[in-house]
C-alpha positions as CSV (number, residue, x, y, z in Angstrom):
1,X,86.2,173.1,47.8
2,X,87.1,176.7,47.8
3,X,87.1,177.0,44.5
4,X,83.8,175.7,44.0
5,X,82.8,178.2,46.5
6,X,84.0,181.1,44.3
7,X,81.9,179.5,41.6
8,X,78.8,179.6,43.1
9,X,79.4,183.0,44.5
10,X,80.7,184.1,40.8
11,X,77.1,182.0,39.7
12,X,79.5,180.0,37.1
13,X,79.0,176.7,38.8
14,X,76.4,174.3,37.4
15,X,75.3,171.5,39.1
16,X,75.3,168.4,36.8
17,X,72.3,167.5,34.8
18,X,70.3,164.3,35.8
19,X,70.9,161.0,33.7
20,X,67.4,160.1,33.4
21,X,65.9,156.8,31.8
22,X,62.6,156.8,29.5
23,X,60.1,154.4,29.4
24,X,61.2,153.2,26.3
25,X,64.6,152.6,27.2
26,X,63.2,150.1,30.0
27,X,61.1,148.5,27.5
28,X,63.8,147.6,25.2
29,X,66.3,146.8,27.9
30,X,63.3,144.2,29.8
31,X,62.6,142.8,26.5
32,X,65.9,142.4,25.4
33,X,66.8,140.4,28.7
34,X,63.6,137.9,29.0
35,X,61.6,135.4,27.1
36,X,58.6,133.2,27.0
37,X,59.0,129.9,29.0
38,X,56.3,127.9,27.6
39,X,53.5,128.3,24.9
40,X,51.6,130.4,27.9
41,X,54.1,132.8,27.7
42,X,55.5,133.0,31.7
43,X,57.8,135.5,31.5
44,X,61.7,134.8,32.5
45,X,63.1,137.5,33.5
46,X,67.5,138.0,33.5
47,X,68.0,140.3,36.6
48,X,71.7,139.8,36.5
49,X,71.8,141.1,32.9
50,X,69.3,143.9,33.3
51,X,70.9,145.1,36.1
52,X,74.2,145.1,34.0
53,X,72.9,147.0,31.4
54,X,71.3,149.5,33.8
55,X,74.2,149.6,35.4
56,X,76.5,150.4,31.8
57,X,73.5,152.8,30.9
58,X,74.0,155.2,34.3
59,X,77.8,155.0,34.2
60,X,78.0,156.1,30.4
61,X,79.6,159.4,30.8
């Protein structure tokens, strides 16, 4: 901790950047995890997975 302190007082330390996700990233990873149930198309959705992938996506370092 005290070295993070001289650091910030030596303006060296940067805080890390953000993972952020894009709209098309969701897209592909809903898509990729559902289908149509009947010839009306009700969507089924695969939380489990999605939330596995989302879960692999944010841990990627």
């Amino acid at each position: 901790m005290a070295q993070q302190f001289l650091d910030l007082a030596r303006e060296s330390y940067r805080p890390p950047i953000p993972i952020l996700i894009n709209p098309a990233q969701v897209q592909e990873i809903v898509w990729r995890n559902s289908q149509c149930a009947n010839r009306y198309c009700s969507m089924v959705m695969f939380s489990r997975e999605i939330a596995e992938e989302l879960n692999q996506f944010f841990d990627a370092k």
